[in-house]
C-alpha positions as CSV (number, residue, x, y, z in Angstrom):
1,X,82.2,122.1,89.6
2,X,85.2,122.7,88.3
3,X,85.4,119.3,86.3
4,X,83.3,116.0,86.5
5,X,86.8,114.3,86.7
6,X,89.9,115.0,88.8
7,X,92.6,112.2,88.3
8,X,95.6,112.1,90.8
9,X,98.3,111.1,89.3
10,X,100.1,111.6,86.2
11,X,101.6,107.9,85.8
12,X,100.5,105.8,82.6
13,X,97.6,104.7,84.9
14,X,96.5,108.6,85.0
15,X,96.8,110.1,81.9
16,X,95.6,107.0,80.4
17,X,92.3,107.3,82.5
18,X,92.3,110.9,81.2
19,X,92.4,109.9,77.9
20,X,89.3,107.6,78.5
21,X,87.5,110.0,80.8
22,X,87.8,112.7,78.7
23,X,85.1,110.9,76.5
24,X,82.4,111.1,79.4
25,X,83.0,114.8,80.5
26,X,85.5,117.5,81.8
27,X,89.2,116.0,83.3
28,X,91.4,117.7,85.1
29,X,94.6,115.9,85.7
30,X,97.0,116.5,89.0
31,X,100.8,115.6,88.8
32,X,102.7,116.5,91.5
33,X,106.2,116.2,89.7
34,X,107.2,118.6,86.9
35,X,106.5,116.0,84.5
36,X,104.3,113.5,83.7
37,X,105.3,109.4,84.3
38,X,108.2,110.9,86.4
39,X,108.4,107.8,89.0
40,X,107.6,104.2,88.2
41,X,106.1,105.0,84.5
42,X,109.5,106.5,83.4
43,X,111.8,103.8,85.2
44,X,109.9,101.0,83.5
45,X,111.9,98.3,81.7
46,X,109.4,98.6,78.5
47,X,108.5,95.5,77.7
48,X,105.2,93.9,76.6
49,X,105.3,90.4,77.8
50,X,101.8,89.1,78.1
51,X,102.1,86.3,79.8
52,X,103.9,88.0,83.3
53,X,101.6,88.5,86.0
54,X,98.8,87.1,87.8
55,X,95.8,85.1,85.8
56,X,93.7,88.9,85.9
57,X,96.6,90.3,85.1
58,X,97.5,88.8,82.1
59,X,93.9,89.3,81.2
60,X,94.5,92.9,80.9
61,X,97.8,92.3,79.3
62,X,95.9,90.5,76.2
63,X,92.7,92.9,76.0
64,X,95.5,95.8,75.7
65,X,97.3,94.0,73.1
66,X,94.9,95.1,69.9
67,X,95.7,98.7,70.9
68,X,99.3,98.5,71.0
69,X,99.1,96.9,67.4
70,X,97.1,100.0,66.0
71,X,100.1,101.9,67.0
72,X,102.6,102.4,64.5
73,X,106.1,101.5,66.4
74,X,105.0,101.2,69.9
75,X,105.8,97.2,69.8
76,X,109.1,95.8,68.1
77,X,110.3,92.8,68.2
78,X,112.8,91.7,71.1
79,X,111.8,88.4,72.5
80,X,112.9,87.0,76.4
81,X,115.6,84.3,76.8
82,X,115.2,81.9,80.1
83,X,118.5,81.0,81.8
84,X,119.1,78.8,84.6
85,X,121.9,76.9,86.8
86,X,121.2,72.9,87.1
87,X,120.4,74.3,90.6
88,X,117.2,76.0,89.8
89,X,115.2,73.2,87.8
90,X,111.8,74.0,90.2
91,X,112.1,77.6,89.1
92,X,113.0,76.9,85.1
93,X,110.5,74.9,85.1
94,X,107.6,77.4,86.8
95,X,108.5,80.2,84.3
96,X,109.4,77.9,81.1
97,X,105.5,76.8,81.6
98,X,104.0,79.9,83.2
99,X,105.1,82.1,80.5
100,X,105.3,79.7,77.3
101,X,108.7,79.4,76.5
102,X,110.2,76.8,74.0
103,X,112.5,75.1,76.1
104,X,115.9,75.4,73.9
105,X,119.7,73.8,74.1
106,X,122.2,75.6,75.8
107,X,123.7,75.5,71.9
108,X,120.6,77.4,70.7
109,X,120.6,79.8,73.2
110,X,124.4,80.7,73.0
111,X,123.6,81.2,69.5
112,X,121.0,84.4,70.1
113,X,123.8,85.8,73.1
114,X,127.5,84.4,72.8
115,X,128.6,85.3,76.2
116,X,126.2,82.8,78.1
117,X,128.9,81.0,80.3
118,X,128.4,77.2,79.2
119,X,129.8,76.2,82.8
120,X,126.9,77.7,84.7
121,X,124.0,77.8,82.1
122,X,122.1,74.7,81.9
123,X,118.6,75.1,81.0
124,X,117.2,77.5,78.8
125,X,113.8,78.5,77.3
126,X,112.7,81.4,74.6
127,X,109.6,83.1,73.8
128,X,109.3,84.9,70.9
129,X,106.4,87.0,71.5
130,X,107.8,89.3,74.0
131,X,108.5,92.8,72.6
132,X,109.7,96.0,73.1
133,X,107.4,98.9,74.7
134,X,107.8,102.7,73.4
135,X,106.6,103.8,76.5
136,X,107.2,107.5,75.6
137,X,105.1,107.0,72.7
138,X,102.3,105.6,75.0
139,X,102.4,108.4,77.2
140,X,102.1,111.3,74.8
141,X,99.9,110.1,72.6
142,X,97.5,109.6,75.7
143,X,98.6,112.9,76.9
144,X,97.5,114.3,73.5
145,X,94.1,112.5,73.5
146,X,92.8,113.6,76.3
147,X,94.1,117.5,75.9
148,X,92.5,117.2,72.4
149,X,89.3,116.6,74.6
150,X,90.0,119.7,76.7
151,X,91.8,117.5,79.8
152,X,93.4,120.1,82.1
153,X,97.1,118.3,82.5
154,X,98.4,120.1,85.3
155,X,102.0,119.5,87.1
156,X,103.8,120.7,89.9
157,X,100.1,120.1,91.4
158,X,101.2,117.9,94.3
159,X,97.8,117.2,96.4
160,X,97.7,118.7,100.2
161,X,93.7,118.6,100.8
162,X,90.7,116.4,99.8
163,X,87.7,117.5,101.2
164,X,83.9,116.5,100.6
165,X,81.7,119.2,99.2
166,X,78.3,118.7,98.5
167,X,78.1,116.3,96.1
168,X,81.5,115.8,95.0
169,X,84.8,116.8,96.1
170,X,87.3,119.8,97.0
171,X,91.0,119.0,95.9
172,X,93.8,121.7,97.5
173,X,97.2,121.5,95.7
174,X,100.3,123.3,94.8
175,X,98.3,124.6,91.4
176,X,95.3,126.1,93.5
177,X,92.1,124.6,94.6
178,X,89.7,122.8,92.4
179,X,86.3,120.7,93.0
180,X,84.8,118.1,90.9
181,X,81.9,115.9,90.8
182,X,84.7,112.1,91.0
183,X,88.2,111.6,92.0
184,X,90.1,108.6,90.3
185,X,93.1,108.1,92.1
186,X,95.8,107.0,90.2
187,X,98.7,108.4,92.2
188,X,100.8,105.5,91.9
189,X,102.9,104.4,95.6
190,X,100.8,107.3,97.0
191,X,97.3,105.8,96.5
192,X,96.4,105.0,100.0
193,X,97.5,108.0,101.4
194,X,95.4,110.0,98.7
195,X,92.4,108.0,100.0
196,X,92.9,108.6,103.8
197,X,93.6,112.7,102.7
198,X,90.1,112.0,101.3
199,X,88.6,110.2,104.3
200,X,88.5,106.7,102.2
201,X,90.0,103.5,104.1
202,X,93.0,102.6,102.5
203,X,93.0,98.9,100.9
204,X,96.6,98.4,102.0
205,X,98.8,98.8,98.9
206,X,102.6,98.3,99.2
207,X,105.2,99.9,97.3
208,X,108.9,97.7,96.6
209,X,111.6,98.8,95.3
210,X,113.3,97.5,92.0
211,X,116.9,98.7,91.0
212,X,118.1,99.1,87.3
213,X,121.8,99.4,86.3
214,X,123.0,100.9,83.1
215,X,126.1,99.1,82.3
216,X,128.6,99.2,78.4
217,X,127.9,96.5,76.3
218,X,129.5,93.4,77.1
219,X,132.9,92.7,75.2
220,X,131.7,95.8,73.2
221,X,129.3,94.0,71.2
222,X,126.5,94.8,69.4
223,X,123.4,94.0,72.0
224,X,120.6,95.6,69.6
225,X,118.8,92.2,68.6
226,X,119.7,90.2,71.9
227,X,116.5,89.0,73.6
228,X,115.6,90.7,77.2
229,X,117.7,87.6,80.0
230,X,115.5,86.5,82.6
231,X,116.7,84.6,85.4
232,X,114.4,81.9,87.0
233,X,111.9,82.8,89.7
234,X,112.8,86.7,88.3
235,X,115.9,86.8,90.5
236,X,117.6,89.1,87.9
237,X,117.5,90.2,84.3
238,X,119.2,92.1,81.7
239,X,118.0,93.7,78.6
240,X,119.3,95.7,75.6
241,X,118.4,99.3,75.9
242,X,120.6,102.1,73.9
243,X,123.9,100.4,73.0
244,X,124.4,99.3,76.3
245,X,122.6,96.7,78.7
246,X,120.4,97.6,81.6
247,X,120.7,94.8,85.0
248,X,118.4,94.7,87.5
249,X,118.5,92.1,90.7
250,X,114.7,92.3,90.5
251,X,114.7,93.0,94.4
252,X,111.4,93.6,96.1
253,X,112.6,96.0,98.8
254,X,109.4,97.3,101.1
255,X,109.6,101.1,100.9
256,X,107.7,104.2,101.6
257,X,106.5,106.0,98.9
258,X,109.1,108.2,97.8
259,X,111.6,109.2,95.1
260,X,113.5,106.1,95.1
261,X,117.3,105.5,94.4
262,X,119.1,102.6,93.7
263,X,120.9,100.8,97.2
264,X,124.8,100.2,95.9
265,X,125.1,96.9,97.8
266,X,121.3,95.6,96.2
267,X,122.6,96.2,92.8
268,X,126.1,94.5,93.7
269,X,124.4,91.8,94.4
270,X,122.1,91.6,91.4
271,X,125.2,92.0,89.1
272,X,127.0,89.7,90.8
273,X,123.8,86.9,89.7
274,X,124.0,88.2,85.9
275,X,127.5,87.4,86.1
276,X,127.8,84.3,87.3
277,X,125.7,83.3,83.8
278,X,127.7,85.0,81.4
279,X,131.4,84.9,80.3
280,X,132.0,88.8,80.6
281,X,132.5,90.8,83.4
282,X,131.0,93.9,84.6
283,X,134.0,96.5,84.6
284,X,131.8,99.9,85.2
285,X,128.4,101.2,85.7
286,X,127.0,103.9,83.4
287,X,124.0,104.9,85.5
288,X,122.0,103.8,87.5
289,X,118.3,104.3,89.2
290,X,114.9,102.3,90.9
291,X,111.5,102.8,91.0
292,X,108.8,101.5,93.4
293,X,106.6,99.3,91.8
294,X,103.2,99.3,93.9
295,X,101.0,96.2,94.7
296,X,97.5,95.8,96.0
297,X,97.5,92.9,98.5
298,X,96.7,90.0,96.1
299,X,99.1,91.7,93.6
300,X,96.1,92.5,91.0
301,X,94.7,95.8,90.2
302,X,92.5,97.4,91.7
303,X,90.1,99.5,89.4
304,X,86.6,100.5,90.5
305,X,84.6,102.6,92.7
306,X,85.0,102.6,96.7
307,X,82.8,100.5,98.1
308,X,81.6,102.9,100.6
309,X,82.4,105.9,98.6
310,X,81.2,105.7,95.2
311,X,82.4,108.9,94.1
312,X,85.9,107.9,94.8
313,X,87.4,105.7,92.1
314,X,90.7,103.5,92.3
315,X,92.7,103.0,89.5
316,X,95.9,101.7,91.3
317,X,98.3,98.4,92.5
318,X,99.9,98.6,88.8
319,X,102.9,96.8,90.2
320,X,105.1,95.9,87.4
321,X,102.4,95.8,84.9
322,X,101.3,99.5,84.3
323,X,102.3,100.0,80.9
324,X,101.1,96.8,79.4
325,X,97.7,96.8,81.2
326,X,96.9,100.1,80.1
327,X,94.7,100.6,76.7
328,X,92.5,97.8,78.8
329,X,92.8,98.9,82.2
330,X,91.7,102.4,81.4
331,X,88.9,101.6,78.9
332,X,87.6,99.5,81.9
333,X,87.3,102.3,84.1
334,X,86.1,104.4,81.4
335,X,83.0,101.4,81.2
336,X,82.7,101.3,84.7
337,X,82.5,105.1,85.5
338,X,80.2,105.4,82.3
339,X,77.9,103.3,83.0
340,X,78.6,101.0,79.7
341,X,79.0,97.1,80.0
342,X,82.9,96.4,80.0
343,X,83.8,94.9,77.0
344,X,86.1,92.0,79.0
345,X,84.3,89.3,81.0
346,X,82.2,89.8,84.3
347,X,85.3,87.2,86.1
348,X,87.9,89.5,85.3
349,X,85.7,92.9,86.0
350,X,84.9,91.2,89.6
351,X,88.9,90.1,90.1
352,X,89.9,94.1,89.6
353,X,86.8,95.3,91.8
354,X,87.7,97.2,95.2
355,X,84.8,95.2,96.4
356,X,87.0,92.3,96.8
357,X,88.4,93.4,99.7
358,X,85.5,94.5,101.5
């Protein structure tokens, strides 16, 4: 065998996993892009906001916090400001509780970001304990873990063949042909059609498209400490990123998996529900881009071995939640793969099991 470990996929789910696995035995590592956390991982919108998800997610989300903390400047401080029209009380009041806001006066809330248009705004909420997410930082220092183990990080490796052979597996792909004893497939909006390449049944993951503008900062002011927006029910936010703002309408488009692209009329729209909150216009884009955020069918993750194929592992259905679920997400597959008990609670081990879906 060539390794005890092949990953597919070079996402945060990936390279974390070879991080972990890398403590268990040999990792090789297949990317089919020319760089690692090319697709959704380098489109996130990089912030670490426990609370967002499903009630498995969010366990994740806080048994990954200690390792973001022993991190020197992976989290900063950046918080998450709740807006809503009279209109949306059901909504405002679904997130405000959902995700622990302080509900705050409109007063209060113009205080943190002046342009907040006092004829449209009428409820607001803020939570402190969102922050920022180096997600480079993340990724390379991974990266270097697991090459400090040995991994094999290999890109431009796009998968064409999975084949059985003997008692593990033979893996054709742009960087040659290699065989190894697991797979863990981590390949992101690709995951189910890795497992039908490999003669698993697919569990039905969908990928959706989310669209991020890139736009100067409003009235030229200084964004740096403005908390990330959030409209109600996630219809649309905005958050400070480089000088500039980036605006996204939060759209859950079905799509293939592919290298996705904005849509011009989906982001029009999504602008056009940032504006109607605020008191300054959007004049010009700088850039603009999407990624496709993938979701199992109960939107939770899905990490464990196939229940009929127990060499094949899944590590997928990050959804919006990759980069914050990680340090826990992969030390549970670690656990799992290694035969160690998981250091977070049977419930939450059994709500991420493949098993669940029979």
């Amino acid at each position: 065998m060539d390794a005890d470990f092949l990953i597919i996929g070079g996402g945060i789910a990936g390279v974390s996993a070879a991080a972990r696995m890398s403590e268990l035995g040999s990792v090789i590592l297949l990317e089919a892009e020319d760089t690692l956390a090319h697709h959704a991982s380098g489109r996130s919108a990089a912030l670490f906001e426990p609370r967002y998800g499903a009630p498995a997610v969010v366990g994740l989300s806080m048994a990954s916090e200690a390792h973001f903390r022993s991190l020197p400047g992976v989290l900063s401080p950046r918080g998450l400001l709740l807006v809503a029209k009279a209109d949306a009380e059901e909504a405002f009041e679904h997130d405000l509780n959902g995700m622990a806001f302080d509900r705050i006066s409109l007063e209060e809330a113009r205080a943190i970001v002046p342009i907040l248009n006092p004829e449209t705004v009428a409820m607001a909420g803020y939570a402190a304990h969102a922050e920022d997410l180096d997600t480079d930082l993340v990724v390379q220092g991974f990266a270097r873990e697991a090459r400090a183990r040995s991994a094999r990080v290999l890109t431009r490796a796009r998968v064409s063949a999975i084949a059985k052979d003997g008692a593990g597996w033979r893996v054709t792909c742009d960087a040659g042909e290699f065989t190894a004893r697991m797979i863990v497939n981590a390949a992101g909006a690709w995951v189910d059609q890795v497992a039908a390449m490999a003669g698993v049944r697919p569990l039905g993951f969908t990928p959706y498209r989310r669209s991020m503008a890139r736009i100067p900062a409003p009235g030229g002011l200084d964004v740096s400490r403005w908390p990330m927006l959030f409209g109600p029910g996630e219809d649309w936010y905005a958050k400070p990123d480089a000088g500039a703002l980036i605006v996204s309408p939060a759209e859950e488009d079905l799509m293939e998996p592919h290298d996705a692209w904005a849509d011009d009329m989906v982001l029009a729209e999504g602008l056009a529900r940032y504006e109607e909150m605020v008191t300054e216009p959007v004049t010009r884009l700088l850039a603009s881009w999407a990624g496709l955020r993938t979701f199992s069918p109960d939107r939770v993750l899905v990490i464990g071995p196939d229940v009929r194929e127990p060499g094949f592992f899944w590590l997928a259905g990050q959804g919006g939640y990759g980069f914050q679920t990680c340090p826990a997400a992969s030390r549970l597959a670690a656990d799992l793969i290694g035969g160690r008990t998981p250091d977070i609670e049977a419930d939450l081990v059994a709500a991420l099991s493949p098993s669940r879906f029979g």
